[in-house]
TIZAZA-799916 format. One record per residue (C-alpha): residue in three letters; x, z, y. Coordinates in steps of 0.25 Angstrom, whole numbers, padded with zeros to 4 digits, always signed. Last residue first. Example, Ala and Ser with C-alpha at 12.3 -4.5 7.8 and 13.67 -1.06 7.14 Angstrom:
2
ser+0055+0029-0004ala+0049+0031-0018
***
This chain:
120
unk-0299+0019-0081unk-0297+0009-0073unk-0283+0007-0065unk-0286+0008-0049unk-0288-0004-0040unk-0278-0009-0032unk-0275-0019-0044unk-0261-0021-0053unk-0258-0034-0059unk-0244-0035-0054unk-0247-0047-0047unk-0260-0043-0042unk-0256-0027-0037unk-0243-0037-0030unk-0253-0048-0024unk-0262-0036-0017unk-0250-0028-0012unk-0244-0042-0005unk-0260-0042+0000unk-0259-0030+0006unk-0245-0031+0010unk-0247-0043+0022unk-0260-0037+0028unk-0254-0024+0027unk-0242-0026+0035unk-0245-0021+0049unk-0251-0010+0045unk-0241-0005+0032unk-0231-0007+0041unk-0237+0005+0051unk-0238+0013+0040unk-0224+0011+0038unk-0221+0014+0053unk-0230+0027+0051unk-0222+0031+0040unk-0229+0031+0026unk-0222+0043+0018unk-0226+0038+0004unk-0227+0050-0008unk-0243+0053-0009unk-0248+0046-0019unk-0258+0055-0023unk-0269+0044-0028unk-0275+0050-0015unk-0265+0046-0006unk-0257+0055+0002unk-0252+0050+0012unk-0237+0053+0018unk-0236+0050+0035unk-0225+0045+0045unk-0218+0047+0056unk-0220+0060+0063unk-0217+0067+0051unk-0224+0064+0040unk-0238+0067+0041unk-0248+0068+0029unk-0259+0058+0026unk-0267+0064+0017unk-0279+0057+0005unk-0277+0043+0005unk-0285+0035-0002unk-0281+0026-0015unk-0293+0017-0019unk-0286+0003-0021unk-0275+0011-0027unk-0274+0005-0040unk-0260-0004-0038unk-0246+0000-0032unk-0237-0010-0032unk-0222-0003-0032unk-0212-0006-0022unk-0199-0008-0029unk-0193-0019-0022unk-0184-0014-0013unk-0180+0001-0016unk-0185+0015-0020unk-0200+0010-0024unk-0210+0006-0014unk-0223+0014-0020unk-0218+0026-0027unk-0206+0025-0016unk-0216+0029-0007unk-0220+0020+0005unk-0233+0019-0001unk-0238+0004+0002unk-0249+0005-0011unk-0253+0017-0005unk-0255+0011+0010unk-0264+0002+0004unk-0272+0010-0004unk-0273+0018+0008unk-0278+0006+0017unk-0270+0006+0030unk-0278+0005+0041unk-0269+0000+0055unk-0267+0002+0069unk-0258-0005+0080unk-0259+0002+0095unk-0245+0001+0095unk-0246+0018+0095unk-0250+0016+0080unk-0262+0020+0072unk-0263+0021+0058unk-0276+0021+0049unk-0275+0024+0033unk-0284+0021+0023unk-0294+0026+0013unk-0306+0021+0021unk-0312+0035+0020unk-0300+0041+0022unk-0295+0035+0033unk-0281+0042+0037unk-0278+0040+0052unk-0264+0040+0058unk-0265+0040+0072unk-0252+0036+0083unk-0241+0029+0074unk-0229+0025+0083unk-0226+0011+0085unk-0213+0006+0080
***
């Protein structure tokens, strides 16, 4: 597993960059990484229980706070702030984005949820 070498929080962007020692490199979108918590919140206590998570088109992240020497906690500013995202798991959420996304996208559309925040 390639070691994470900079981690980079983009704040005007609202996203993420992570760089690792394979010379691989990724943006991860905060909404995205949000919606991909590793919390239990978000993935449940057991297969099949992940949670879809809509309204956070405009989520930022506000901290990135260390974890040991294998993975981060981000703070979000909707104040989800519960998911450790290990580097390996960031790593994941790199390489699969261009297959979750669009999963993500057909599950807010099946359940007739939006990335958009409720009116009010």
């Amino acid at each position: 597993m390639p070691n994470c070498t900079e981690l980079r929080l983009k704040t005007a962007e609202r996203a993420l960059e992570v760089a690792y020692d394979d010379g691989s490199r990724f943006t991860l979108p905060a909404e995205y990484l949000r919606v991909e918590s590793p919390s239990a919140e978000v993935q449940g206590h057991g297969p099949g229980q992940k949670t879809t998570v809509g309204g956070r088109r405009h989520v930022g992240i506000m901290k990135v706070e260390p974890v040991g020497h294998y993975a981060v906690r981000l703070i979000f500013d909707d104040l989800h702030d519960s998911g450790i995202f290990s580097f390996a798991y960031l790593r994941t959420l790199g390489l699969e984005h261009a297959t979750r996304w669009p999963a993500y996208e057909a599950e807010l559309a099946a359940q007739g949820l939006s990335r958009d925040p409720p009116q009010r």
